[in-house]
C-alpha positions in Angstrom: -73.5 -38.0 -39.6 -70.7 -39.9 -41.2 -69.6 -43.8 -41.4 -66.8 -45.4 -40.7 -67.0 -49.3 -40.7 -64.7 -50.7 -38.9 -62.1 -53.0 -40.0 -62.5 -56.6 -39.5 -59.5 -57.5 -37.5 -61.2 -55.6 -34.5 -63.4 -58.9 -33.6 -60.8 -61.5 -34.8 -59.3 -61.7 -31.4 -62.7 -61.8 -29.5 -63.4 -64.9 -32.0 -66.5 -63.8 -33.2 -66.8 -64.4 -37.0 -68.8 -63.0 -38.9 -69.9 -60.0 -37.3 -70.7 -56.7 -38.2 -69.4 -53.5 -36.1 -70.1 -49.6 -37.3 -69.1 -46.7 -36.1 -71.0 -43.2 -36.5 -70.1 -39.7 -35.0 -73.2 -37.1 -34.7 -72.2 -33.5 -34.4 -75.9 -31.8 -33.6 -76.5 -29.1 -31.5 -72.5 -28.4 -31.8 -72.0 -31.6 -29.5 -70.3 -35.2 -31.0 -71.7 -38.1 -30.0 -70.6 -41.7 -31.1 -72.8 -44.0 -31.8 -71.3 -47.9 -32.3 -74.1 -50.8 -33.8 -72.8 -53.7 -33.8 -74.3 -57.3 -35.0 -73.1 -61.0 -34.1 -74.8 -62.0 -37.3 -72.7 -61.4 -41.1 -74.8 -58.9 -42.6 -75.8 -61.3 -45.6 -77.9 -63.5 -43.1 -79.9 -60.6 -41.5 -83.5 -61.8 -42.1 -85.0 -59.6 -45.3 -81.4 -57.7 -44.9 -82.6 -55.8 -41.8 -80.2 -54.9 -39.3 -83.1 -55.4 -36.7 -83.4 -59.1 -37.7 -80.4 -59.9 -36.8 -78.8 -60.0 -32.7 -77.8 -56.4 -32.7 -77.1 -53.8 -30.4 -76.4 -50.1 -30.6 -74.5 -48.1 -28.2 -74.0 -44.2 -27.6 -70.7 -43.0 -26.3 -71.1 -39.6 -24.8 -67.5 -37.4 -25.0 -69.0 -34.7 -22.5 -70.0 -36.7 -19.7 -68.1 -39.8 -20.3 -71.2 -42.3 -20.4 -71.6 -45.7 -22.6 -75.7 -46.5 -23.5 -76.9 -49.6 -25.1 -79.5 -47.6 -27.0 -81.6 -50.6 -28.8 -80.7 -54.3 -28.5 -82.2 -57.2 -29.6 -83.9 -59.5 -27.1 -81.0 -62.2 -27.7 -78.4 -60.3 -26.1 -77.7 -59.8 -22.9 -78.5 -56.6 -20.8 -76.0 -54.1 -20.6 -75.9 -51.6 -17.8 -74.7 -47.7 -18.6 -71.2 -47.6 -17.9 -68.5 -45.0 -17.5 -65.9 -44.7 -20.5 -63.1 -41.5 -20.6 -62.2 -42.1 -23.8 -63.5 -43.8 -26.9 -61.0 -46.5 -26.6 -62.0 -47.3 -23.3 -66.0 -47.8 -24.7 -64.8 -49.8 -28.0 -62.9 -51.9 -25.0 -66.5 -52.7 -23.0 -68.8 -52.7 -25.8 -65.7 -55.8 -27.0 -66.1 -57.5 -23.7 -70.0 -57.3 -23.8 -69.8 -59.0 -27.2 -67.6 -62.0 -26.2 -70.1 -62.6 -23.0 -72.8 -62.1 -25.7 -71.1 -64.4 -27.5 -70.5 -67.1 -25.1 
C-alpha cells in the first residue's frame, strides 16, 4: 500500500481549512483499489492524535466496477450513499462536494 498526501490547495477552494485529505492505492489480489480518508479536523487537534477522534470519513474508489464507498465515517458527518465514479477524478470531485455539504 503506498501514500500520497494530497497537497493542500485541493480543499482551499471548497473553504475548508484545516483539513486533512489522503490518498492510498491497494494492489491485492492483482486488483487496485483507492482508498481516500479524509478529516475536517487539522491533524494536530485529533483527540489523543487519533484519526478516529476526529470527523472523518474514508472512501473506497473501485477502478473495475466504477463504484465510490464511504467505508467508515464518523457519526458527525453526514451519510453518503454509494455512487458511481468512471474515473478517479470524477470520485475526488463527489467525495469534494460531500465535504463542503459536510462542511456546511
Amino acid at each position: 500500500m503506498s501514500a500520497t498526501p494530497e497537497p493542500t490547495a485541493r480543499a482551499d477552494h471548497l473553504n475548508l481549512k484545516p483539513m486533512f485529505i489522503q490518498r492510498n492505492t491497494s494492489h491485492l489480489g492483482g486488483t487496485e483499489t483507492v482508498f481516500i480518508n479524509t478529516s475536517l479536523d487539522a491533524k494536530d487537534t485529533w483527540i489523543n492524535g487519533i484519526y478516529q477522534n476526529s470527523r472523518f470519513a474514508q472512501f473506497r474508489w473501485d477502478p473495475q466496477d466504477l463504484k465510490l464507498y464511504v467505508i467508515a465515517k464518523s457519526f458527525e458527518m453526514p451519510k453518503f450513499r454509494k455512487c458511481s465514479a468512471k474515473t478517479e477524478d470524477a470520485a475526488r470531485a463527489k467525495v469534494d462536494a460531500y465535504l463542503a455539504k459536510a462542511a456546511a
